[in-house]
C-alpha atoms as one frame of an Amber mdcrd trajectory, in Angstrom:
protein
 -20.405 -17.457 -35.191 -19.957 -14.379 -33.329 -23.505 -12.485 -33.394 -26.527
 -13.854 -32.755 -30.236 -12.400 -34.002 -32.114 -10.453 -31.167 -35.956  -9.915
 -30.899 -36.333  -7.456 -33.907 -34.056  -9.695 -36.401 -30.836  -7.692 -36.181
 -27.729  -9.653 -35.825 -26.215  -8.801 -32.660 -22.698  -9.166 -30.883 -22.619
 -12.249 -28.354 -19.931  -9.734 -26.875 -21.375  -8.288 -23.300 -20.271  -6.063
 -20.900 -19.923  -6.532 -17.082 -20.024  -3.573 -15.235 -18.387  -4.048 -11.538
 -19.311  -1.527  -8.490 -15.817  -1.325  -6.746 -17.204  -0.073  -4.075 -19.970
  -2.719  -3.366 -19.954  -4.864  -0.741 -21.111  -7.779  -2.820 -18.945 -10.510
  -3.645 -18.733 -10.283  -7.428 -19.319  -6.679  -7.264 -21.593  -6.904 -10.861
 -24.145  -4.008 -11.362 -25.369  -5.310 -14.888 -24.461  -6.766 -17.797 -25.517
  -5.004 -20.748 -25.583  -6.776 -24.273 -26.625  -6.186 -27.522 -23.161  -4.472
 -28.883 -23.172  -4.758 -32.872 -19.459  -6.380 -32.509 -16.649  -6.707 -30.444
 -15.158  -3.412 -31.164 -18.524  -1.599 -30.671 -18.384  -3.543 -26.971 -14.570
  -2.938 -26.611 -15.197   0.661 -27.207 -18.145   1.610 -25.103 -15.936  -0.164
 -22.347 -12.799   1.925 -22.655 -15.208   5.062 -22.556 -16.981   3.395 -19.519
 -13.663   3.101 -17.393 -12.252   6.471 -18.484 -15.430   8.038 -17.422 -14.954
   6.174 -14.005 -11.160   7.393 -13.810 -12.059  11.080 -14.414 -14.680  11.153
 -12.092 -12.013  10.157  -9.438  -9.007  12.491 -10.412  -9.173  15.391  -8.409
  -6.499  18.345  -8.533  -2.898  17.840  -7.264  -3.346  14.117  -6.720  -1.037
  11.697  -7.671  -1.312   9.325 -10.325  -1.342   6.149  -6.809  -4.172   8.276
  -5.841  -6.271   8.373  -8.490  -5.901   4.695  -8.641  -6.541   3.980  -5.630
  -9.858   6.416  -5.231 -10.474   4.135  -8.511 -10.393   0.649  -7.063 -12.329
   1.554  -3.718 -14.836   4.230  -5.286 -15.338   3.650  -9.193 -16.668   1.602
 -11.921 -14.630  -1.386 -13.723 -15.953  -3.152 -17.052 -15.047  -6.565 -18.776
 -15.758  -7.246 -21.975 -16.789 -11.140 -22.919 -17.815 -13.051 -25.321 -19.648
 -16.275 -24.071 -17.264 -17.322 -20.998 -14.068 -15.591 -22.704 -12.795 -12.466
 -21.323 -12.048  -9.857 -24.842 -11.074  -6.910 -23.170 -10.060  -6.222 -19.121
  -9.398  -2.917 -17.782  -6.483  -4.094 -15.166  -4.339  -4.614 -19.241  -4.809
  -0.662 -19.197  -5.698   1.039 -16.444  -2.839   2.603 -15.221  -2.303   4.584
 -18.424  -5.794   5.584 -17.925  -4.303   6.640 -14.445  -1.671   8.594 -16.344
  -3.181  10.633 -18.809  -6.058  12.641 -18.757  -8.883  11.921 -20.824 -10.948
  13.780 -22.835 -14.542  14.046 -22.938 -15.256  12.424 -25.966 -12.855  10.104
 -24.369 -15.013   9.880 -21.669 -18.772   9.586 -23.689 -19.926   6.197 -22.948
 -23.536   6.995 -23.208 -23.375   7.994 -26.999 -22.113   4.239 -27.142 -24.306
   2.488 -25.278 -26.579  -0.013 -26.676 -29.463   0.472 -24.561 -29.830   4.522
 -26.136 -29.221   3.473 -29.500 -32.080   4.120 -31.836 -33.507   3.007 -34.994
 -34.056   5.833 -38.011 -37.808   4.116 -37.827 -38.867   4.969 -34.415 -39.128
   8.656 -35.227 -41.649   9.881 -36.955 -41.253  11.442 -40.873 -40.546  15.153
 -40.479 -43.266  15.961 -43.120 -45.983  14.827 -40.825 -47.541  17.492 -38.696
């Protein structure tokens, strides 16, 4: 089965998403994991967005597309996507087309993705009240 039921009842992903600090000293270079992803596209996606994000933050004007990758692997952000001990989706499949073309920002919006923001209709209050 691949979702799982998390503390309010909803079925969840068991997809999660390692994010790695490339510029960490630490030996597996994690930050966090972050889980509760509906599916495995939903996890997939935020991902993509994720590393794009971490691209465009290091493409600067004039550089080269070696240059952008390398500002990449020694200053940015990488994400894996997994499900239990499998790997679904890994950056290094994509990254240098990444590298190559610009992205844009909705390319780029990770944050209207991510799990941890998401929020149920019932946690705001009816729009009658007042």
């Amino acid at each position: 089965m691949d979702s799982q039921k998390n503390e309010a009842g909803e079925v969840k992903s068991e997809c999660t998403v390692h994010v790695f600090d490339l510029s960490s000293d630490a030996e597996d270079k994690v930050v966090e994991i972050i889980n509760d992803f509906y599916n495995e596209e939903h996890a997939t996606v935020f991902a993509h967005a994720y590393v794009r994000a971490s691209v465009e933050r290091c493409r600067i004007p004039g550089a080269t597309n070696q240059e952008i990758f390398d500002a990449w692997s020694a200053f940015g952000e990488d994400v894996k996507v997994m499900k239990k001990d499998e790997f679904v989706w890994n950056s290094s499949d994509e990254i240098m087309g990444f590298v190559e073309n610009v992205a844009t920002p909705m390319e780029c919006d990770w944050r209207s993705l991510d799990p941890r923001r998401l929020v149920d209709e019932d946690e705001f209050p009816e729009d009658d009240e007042e």
